[in-house]
C-alpha positions, 0 to 999 in steps of 0.5 A, spaced: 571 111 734 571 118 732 576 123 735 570 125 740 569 119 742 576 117 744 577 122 748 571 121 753 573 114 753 581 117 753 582 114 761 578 107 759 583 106 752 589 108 757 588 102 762 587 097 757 593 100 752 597 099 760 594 092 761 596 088 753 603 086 752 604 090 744 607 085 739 607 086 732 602 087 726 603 085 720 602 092 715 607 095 712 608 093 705 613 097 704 619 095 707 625 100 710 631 097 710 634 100 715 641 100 717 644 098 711 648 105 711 650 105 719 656 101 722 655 098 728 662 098 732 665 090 732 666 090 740 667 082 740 669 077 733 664 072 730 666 065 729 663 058 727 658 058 732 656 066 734 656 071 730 655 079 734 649 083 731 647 090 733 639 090 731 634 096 731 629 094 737 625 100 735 625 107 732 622 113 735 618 119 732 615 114 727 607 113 727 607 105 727 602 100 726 599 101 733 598 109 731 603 109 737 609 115 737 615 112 742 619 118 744 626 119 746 628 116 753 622 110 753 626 105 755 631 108 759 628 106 765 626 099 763 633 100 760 637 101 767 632 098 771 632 090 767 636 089 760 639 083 763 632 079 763 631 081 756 630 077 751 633 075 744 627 072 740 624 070 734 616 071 732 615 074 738 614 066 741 614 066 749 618 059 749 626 056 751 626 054 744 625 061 741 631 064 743 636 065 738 641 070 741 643 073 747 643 081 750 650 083 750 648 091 750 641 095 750 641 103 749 638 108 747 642 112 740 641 118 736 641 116 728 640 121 722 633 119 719 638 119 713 643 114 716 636 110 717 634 109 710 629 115 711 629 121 706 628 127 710 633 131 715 634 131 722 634 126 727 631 121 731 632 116 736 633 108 736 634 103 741 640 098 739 640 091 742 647 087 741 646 080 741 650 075 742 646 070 735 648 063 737 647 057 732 646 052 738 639 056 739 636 056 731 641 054 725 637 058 721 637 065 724 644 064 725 646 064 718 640 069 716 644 074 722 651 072 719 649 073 712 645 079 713 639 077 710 634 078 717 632 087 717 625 088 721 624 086 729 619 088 733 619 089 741 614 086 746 613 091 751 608 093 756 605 101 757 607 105 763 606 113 760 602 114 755 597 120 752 592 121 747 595 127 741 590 129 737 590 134 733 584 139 735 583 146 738 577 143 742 582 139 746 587 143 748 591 138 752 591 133 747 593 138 742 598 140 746 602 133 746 600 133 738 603 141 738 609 137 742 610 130 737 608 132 730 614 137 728 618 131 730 614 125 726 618 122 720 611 119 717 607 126 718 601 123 713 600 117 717 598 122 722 594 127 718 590 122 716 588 119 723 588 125 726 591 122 732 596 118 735 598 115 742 605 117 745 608 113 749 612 116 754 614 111 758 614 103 756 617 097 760 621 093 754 621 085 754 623 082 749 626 084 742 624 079 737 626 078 730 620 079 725 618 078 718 614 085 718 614 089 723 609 095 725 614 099 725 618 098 719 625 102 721 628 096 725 634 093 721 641 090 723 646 095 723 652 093 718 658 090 723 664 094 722 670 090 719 675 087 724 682 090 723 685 083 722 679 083 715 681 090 714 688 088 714 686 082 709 682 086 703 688 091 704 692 086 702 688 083 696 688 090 694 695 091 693 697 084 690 691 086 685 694 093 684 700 088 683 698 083 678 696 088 674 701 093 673 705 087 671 700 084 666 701 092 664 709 092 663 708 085 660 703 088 654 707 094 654 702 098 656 
């Protein structure tokens, strides 16, 4: 569809973006591995049974395989309006069986792009999910969150505000939101080449669910901060390490 067509159909496009719930596609063949540079603050201690992960639900700013662009504060009313019900799952599967942990916590967070795994400057905003990841609900997942090895999600969610940019003077509204967004983009080509892109404004989120690729690519697990008992521990490593070796030192006389 030209860009011409789109926006004579634009009212007709926005009802049925309004009227699908968005899950994932499976496009992107590079993966980011987002969030390996960014601790997230440990507020409870894993154990056996549960392991506490903050995911990345979504980054804004990133034109993603929908040709959308969320922008900053999306989800904040459906934030505030429902995070209790909303739902940790796995593959974006609709079943009892398919949840693997447990909201603690849903926000809204300014990150660098640096910090994301992003080479470029400035920042963007992400929407962060601790969860509670239980072994009880999936074993597999569970030692996949524990060992780190699970680095894309993908949120399911339903439009409520969204409008076409579009990068043409014939156009003026369009180019407006255009004007207002791309300074803002992380993939500028991505948008370059379409010549267009959807920005949600406002979107009603449901569920978070860990995905193999995700259409947007920067939605890792932050790395969890070290418990002060952990950190008292590898201190405590450390020293005897030092220890041993100054002695192995004063025994080969240095």
């Amino acid at each position: 569809m030209t860009i011409d067509e789109m926006i004579a159909n634009k009212a007709q496009l926005i009802e049925l973006k309004k009227g699908a719930v968005k899950y994932t596609d499976v496009w992107q063949s590079n993966v980011i591995k987002a969030g390996e540079q960014i601790k997230a603050e440990r507020k409870l201690e894993d154990n056996d049974n549960e392991v506490y992960r903050t995911v990345v639900g979504n980054t804004y700013y990133w034109m993603d395989g929908h040709e959308d662009v969320h922008v900053k504060g999306c989800f904040s009313n459906s934030i505030k309006q429902k995070a209790s019900k909303v739902f940790h799952l796995h593959d974006h599967e609709y079943k009892l069986t398919s949840r693997v942990g447990d909201p603690q916590e849903i926000t809204e967070k300014d990150i660098s792009w640096r910090d994301l795994g992003v080479d470029i400057e400035g920042e963007t905003t992400s929407l962060l999910m601790l969860s509670k990841i239980r072994k009880d609900y999936n074993s597999s997942i569970y030692a996949d969150y524990k060992d780190m090895r699970i680095d894309q999600h993908s949120v399911g969610m339903r439009y409520i505000k969204v409008d076409l940019a579009v990068n043409d003077d014939k156009y003026p509204d369009e180019k407006k939101s255009w004007d207002d967004v791309y300074p803002l983009l992380a993939n500028k080509e991505s948008a370059d080449e379409k010549g267009y892109f959807w920005v949600v404004k406002e979107a009603s989120l449901i569920e978070i669910s860990a995905v193999l690729m995700g259409s947007n690519p920067i939605t890792g697990t932050l790395q969890p901060e070290k418990s002060t008992e952990e950190s008292k521990d590898e201190a405590a490593d450390a020293l005897l390490k030092s220890k041993v070796e100054f002695y192995k030192q004063l025994r080969n006389g240095f």
